[in-house]
Biopython code that builds the backbone (N, CA, C, O; Angstrom):
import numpy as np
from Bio.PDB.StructureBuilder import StructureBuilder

atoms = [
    (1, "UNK", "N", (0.851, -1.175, 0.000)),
    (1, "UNK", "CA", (0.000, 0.000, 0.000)),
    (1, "UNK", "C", (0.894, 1.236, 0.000)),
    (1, "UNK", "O", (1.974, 1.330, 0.583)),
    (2, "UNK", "N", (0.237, 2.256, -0.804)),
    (2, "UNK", "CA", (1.236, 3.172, -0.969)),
    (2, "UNK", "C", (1.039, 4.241, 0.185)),
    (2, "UNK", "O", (-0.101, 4.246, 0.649)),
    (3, "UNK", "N", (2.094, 5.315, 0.839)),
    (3, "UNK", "CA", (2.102, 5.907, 1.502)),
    (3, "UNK", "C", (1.059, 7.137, 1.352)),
    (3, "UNK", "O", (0.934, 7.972, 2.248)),
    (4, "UNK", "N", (0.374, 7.176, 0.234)),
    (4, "UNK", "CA", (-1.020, 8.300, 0.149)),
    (4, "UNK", "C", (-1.693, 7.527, 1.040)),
    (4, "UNK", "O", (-2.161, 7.974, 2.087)),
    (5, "UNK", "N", (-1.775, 6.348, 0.676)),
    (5, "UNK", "CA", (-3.306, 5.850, 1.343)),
    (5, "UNK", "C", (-3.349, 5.526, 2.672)),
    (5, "UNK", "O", (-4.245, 5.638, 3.509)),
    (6, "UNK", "N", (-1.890, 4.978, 2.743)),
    (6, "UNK", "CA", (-2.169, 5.051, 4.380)),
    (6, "UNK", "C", (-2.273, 6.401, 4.861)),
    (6, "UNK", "O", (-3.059, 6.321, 5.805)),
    (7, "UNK", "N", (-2.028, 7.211, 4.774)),
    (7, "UNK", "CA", (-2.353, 8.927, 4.937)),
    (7, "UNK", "C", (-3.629, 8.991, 4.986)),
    (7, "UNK", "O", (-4.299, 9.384, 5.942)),
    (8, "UNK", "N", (-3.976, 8.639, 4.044)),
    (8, "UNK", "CA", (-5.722, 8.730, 3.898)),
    (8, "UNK", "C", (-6.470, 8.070, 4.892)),
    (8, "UNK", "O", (-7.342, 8.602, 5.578)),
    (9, "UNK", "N", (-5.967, 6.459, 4.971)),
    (9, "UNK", "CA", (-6.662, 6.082, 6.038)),
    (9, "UNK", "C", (-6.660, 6.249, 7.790)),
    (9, "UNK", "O", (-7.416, 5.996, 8.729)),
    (10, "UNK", "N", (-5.416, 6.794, 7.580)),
    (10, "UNK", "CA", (-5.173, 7.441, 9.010)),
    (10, "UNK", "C", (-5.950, 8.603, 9.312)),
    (10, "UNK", "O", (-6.443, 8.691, 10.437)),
    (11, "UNK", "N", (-6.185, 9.797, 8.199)),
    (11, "UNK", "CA", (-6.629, 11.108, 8.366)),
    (11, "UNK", "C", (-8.087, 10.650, 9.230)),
    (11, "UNK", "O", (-8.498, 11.127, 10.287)),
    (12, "UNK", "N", (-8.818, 9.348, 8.222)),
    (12, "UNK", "CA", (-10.597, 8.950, 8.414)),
    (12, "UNK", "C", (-10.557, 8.828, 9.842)),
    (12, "UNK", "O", (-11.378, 9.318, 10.618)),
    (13, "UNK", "N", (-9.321, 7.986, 10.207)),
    (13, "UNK", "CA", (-9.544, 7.657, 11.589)),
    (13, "UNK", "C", (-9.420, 8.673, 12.867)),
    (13, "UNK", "O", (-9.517, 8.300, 14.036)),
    (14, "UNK", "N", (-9.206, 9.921, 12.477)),
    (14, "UNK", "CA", (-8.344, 11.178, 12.999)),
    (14, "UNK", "C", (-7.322, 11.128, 13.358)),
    (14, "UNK", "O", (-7.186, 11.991, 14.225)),
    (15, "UNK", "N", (-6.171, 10.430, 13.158)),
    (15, "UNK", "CA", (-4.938, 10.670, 12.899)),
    (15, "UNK", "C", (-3.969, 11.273, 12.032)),
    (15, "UNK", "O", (-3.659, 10.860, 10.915)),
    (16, "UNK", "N", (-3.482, 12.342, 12.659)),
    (16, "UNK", "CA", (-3.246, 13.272, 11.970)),
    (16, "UNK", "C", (-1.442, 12.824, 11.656)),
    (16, "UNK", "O", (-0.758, 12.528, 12.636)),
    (17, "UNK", "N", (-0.828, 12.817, 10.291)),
    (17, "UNK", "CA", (-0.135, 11.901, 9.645)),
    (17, "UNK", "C", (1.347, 13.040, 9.666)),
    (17, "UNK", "O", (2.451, 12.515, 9.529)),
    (18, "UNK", "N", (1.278, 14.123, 9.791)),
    (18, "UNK", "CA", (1.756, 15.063, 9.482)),
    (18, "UNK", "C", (3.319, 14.327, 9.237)),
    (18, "UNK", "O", (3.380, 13.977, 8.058)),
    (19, "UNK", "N", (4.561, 13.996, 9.964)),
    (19, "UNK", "CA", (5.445, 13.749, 8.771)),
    (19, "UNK", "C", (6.090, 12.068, 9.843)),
    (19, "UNK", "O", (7.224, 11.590, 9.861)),
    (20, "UNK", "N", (4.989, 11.653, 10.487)),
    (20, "UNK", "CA", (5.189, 9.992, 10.465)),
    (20, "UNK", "C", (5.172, 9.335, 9.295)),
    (20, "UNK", "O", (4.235, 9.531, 8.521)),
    (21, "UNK", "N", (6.364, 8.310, 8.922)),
    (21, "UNK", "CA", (6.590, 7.201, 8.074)),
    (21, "UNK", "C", (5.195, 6.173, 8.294)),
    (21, "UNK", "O", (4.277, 5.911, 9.071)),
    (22, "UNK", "N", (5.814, 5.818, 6.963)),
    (22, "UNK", "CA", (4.138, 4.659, 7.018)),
    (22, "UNK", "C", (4.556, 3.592, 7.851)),
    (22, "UNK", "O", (3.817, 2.660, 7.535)),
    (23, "UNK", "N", (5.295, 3.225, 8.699)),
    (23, "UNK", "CA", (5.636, 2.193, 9.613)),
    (23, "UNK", "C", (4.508, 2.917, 10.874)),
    (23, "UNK", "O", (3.493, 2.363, 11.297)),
    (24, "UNK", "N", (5.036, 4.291, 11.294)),
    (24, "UNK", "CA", (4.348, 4.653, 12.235)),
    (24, "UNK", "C", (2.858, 5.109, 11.793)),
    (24, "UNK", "O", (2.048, 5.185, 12.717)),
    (25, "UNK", "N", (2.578, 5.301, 10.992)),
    (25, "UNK", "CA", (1.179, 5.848, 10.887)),
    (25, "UNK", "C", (0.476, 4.261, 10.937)),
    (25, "UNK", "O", (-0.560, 4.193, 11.597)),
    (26, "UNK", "N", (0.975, 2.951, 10.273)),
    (26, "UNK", "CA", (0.411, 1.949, 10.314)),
    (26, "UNK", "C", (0.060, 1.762, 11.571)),
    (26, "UNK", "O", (-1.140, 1.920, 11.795)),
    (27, "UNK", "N", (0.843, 1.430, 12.606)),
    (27, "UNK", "CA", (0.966, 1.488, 13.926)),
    (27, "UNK", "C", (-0.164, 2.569, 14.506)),
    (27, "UNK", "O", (-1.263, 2.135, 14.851)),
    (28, "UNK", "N", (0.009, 3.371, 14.561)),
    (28, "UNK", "CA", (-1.385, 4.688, 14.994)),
    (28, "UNK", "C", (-2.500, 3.921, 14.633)),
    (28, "UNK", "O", (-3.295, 3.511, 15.479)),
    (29, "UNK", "N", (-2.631, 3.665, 13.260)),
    (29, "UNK", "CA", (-3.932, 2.955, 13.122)),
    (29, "UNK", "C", (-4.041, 1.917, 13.839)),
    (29, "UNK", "O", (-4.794, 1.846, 14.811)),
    (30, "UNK", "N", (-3.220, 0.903, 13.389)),
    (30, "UNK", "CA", (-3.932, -0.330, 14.512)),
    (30, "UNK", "C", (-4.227, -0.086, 15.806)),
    (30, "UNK", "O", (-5.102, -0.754, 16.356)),
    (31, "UNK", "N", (-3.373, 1.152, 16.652)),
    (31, "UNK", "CA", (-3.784, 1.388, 17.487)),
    (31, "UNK", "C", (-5.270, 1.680, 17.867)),
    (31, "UNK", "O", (-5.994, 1.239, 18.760)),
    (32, "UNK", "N", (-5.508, 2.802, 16.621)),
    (32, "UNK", "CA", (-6.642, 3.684, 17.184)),
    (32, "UNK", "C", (-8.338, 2.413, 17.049)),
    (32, "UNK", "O", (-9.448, 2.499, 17.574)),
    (33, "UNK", "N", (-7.645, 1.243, 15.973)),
    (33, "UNK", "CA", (-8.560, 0.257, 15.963)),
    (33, "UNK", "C", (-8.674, -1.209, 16.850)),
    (33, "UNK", "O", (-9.137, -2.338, 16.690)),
    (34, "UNK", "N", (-7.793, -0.274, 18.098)),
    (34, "UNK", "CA", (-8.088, -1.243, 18.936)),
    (34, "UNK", "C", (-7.141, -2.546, 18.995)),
    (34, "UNK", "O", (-7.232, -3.195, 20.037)),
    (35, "UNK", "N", (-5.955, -3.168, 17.702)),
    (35, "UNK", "CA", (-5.317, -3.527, 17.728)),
    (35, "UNK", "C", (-3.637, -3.283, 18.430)),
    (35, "UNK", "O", (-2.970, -2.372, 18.919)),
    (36, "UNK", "N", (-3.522, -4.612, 18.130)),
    (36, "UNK", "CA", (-1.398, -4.763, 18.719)),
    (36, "UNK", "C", (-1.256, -3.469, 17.402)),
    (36, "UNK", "O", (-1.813, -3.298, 16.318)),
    (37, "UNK", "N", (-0.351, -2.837, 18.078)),
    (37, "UNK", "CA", (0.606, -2.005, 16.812)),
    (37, "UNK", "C", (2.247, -2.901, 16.631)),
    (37, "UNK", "O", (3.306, -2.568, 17.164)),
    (38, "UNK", "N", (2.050, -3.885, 15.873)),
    (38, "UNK", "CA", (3.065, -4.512, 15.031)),
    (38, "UNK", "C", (3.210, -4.895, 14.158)),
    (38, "UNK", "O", (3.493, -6.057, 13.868)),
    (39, "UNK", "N", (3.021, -3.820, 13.364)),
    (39, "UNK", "CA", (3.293, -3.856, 11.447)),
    (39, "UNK", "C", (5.076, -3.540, 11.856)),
    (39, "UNK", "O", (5.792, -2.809, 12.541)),
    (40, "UNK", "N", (5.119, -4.594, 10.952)),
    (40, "UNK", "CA", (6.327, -4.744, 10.790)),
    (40, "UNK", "C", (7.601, -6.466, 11.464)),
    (40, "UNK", "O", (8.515, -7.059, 10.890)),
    (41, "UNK", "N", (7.179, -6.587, 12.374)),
    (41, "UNK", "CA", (7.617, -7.215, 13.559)),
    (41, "UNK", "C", (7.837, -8.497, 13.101)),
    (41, "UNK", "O", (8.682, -9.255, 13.578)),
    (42, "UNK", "N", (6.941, -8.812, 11.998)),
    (42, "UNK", "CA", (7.097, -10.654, 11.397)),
    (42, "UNK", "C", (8.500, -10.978, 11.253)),
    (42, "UNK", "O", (8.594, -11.983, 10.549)),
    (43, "UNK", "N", (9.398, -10.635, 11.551)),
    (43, "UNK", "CA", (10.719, -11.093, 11.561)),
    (43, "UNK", "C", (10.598, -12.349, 11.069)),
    (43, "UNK", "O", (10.846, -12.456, 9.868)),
    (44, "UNK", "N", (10.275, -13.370, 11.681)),
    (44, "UNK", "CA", (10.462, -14.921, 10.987)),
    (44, "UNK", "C", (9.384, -15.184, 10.101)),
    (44, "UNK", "O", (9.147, -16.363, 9.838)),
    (45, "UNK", "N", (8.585, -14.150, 9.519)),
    (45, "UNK", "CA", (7.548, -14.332, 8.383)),
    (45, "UNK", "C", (6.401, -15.107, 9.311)),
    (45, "UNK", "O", (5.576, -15.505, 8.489)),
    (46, "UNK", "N", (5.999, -15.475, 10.543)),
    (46, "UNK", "CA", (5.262, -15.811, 11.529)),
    (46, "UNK", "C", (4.094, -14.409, 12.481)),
    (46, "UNK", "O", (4.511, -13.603, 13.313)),
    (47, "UNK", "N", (2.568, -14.552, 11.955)),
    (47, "UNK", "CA", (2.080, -13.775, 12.617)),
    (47, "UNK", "C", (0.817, -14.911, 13.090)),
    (47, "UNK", "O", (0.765, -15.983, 12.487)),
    (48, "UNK", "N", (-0.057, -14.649, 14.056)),
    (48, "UNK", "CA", (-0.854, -14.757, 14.685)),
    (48, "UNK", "C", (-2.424, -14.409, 13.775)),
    (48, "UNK", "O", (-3.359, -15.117, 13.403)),
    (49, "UNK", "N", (-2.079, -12.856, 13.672)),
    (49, "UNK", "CA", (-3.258, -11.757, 13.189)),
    (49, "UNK", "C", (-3.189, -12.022, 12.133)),
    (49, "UNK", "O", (-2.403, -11.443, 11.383)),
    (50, "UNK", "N", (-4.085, -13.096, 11.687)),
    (50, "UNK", "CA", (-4.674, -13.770, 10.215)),
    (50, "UNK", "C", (-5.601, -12.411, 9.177)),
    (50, "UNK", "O", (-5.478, -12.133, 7.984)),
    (51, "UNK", "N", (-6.629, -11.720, 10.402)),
    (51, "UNK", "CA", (-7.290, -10.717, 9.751)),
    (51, "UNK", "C", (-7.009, -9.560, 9.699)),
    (51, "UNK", "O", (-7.846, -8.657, 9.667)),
    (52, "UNK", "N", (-5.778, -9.405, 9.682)),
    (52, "UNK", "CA", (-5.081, -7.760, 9.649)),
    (52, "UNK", "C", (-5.009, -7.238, 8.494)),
    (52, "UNK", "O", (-4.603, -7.943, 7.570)),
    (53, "UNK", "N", (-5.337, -6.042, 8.286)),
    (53, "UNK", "CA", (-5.497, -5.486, 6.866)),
    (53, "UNK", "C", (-3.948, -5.135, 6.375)),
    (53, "UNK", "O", (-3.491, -4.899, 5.256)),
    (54, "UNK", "N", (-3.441, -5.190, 7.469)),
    (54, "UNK", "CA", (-1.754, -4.528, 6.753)),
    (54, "UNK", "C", (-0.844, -6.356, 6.497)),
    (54, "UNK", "O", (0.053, -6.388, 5.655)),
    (55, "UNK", "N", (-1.031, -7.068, 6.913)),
    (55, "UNK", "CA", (-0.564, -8.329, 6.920)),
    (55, "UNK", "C", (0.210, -8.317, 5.629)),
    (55, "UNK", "O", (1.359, -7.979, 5.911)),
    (56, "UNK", "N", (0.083, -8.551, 4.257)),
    (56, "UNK", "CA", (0.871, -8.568, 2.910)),
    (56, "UNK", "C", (2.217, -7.824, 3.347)),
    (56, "UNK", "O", (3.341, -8.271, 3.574)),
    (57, "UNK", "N", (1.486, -5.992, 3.400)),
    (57, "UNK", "CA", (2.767, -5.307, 3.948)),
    (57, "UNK", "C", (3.653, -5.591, 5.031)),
    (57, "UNK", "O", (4.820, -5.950, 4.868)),
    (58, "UNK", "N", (3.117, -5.437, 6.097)),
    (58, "UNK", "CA", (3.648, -6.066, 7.094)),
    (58, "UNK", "C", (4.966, -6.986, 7.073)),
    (58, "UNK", "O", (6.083, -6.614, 7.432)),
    (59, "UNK", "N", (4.572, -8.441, 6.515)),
    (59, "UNK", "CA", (5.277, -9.288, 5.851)),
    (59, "UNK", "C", (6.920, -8.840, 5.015)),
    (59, "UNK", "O", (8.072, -8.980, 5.426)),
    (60, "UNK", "N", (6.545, -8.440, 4.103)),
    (60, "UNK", "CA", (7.552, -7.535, 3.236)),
    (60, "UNK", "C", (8.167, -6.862, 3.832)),
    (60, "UNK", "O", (9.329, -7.223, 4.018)),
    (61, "UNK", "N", (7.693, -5.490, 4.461)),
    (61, "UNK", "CA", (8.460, -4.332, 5.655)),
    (61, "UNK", "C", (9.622, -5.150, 6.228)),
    (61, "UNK", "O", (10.785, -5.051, 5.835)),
    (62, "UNK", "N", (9.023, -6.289, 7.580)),
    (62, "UNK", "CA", (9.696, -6.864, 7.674)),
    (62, "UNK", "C", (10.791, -7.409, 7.687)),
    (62, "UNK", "O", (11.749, -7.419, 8.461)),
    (63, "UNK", "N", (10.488, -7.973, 6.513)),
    (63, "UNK", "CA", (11.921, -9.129, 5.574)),
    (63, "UNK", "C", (13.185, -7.752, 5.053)),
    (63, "UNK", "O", (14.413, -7.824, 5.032)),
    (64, "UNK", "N", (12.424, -6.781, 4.747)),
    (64, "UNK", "CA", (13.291, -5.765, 4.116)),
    (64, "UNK", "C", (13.992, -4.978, 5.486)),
    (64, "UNK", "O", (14.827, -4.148, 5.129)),
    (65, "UNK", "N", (13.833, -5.065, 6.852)),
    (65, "UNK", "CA", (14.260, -4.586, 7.671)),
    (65, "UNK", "C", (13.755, -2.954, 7.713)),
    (65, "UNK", "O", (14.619, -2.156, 8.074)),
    (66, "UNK", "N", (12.592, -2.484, 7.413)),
    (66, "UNK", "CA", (12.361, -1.125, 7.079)),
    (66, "UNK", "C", (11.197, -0.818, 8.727)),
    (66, "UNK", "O", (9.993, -1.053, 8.822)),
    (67, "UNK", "N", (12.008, -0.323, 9.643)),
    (67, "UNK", "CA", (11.197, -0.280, 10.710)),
    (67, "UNK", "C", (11.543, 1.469, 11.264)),
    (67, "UNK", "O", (11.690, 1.924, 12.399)),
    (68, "UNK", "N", (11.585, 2.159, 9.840)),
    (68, "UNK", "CA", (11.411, 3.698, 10.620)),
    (68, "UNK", "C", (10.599, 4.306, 9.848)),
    (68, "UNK", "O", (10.246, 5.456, 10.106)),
]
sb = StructureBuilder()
sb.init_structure("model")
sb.init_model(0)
sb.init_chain("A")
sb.init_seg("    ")
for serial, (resi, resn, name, xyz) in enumerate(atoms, 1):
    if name == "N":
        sb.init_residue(resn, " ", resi, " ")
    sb.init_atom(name, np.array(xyz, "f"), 0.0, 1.0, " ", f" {name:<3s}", serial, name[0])
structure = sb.get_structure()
């Protein structure tokens, strides 16, 4: 997902995006929806949260070591 949209979907939620990376704005969201904030964290390609909307990304971030 590209970094507009997570912008976008953060703004809906009232999170205001102003110059957080999409690691952290992902994180804000799961927060503000009540979720773990750990996009990113799959280190061994192993998650739990089957129904997470960031999961694909997540995954990838990950493997690529991109956690700022």
């Amino acid at each position: 997902m590209q970094i507009e949209e997570v912008r976008s979907i953060a703004k809906s939620q009232g999170i205001h995006p102003g110059n957080l990376s999409k690691t952290e704005l992902i994180k804000s969201i799961q927060t503000q929806e009540g979720n773990f904030d750990c996009f990113a964290s799959a280190y061994a390609g192993e998650c739990d949260q089957v129904g997470c909307s960031w999961r694909e990304d997540c995954f990838e971030t990950a493997q690529q070591g991109e956690l700022s």
